[in-house]
C-alpha positions in Angstrom: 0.0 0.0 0.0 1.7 3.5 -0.9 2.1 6.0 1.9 2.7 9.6 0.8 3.6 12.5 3.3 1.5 15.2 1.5 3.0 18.4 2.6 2.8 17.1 5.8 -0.3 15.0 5.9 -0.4 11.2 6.1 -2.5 9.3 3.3 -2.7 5.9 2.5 -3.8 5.0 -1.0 -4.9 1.4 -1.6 -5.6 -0.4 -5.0 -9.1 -1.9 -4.3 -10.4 -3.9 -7.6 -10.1 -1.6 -10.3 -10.2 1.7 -8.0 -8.2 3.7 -6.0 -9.2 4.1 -2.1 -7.6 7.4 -0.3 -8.2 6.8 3.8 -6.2 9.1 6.8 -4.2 7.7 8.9 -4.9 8.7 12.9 -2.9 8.5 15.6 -4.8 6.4 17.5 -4.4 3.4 14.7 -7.7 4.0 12.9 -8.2 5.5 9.6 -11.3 7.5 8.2 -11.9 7.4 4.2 -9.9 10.3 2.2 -12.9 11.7 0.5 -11.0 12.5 -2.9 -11.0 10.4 -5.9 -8.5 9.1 -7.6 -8.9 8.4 -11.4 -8.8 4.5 -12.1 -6.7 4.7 -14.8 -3.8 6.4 -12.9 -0.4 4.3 -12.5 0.7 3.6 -9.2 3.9 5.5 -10.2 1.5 8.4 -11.0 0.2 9.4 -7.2 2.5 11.0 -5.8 1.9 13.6 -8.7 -1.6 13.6 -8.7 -1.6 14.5 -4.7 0.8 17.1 -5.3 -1.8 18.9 -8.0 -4.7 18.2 -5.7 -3.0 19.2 -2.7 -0.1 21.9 -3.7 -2.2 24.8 -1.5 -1.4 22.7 1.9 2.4 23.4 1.0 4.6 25.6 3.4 8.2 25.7 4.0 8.5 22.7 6.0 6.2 20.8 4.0 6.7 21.7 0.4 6.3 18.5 -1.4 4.8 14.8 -1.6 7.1 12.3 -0.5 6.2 8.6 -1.1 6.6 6.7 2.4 8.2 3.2 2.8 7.3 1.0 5.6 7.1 2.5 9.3 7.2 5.9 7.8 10.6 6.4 6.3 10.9 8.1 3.3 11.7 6.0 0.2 14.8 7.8 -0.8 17.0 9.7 1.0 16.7 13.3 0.0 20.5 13.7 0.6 
């Protein structure tokens, strides 16, 4: 399951059949649906793009991006 940081909120996108489910992560392990679609026909390799257009107001100078998550949190590459 892909886990973005979008400018600094947590969301989980899930391939479910031939859709895309968005949910939000909470801090008390439970997660509440995203409310945004996300087309179908969008590559996996394509979200992280398509947050940053629907999301690119959120951004401030310590958040100014979309980062695609690895397991426990950790980015996927190191920015350095």
């Amino acid at each position: 399951m892909p886990r973005f940081d979008a400018f600094g909120r947590i969301i989980d996108v899930t391939r479910v059949g031939d859709r895309w489910r968005v949910s939000l992560p909470g801090s008390d392990g439970t997660s509440r649906d995203g409310r945004i679609e996300i087309p179908a026909a969008l590559a996996e390799s394509e979200l992280a793009d398509y947050l940053t257009d629907l999301y690119h107001e959120s951004a401030t100078p310590d958040a100014p991006e979309v980062t695609e998550l690895g397991p426990g949190g950790r980015l996927l590459t190191d920015p350095t």
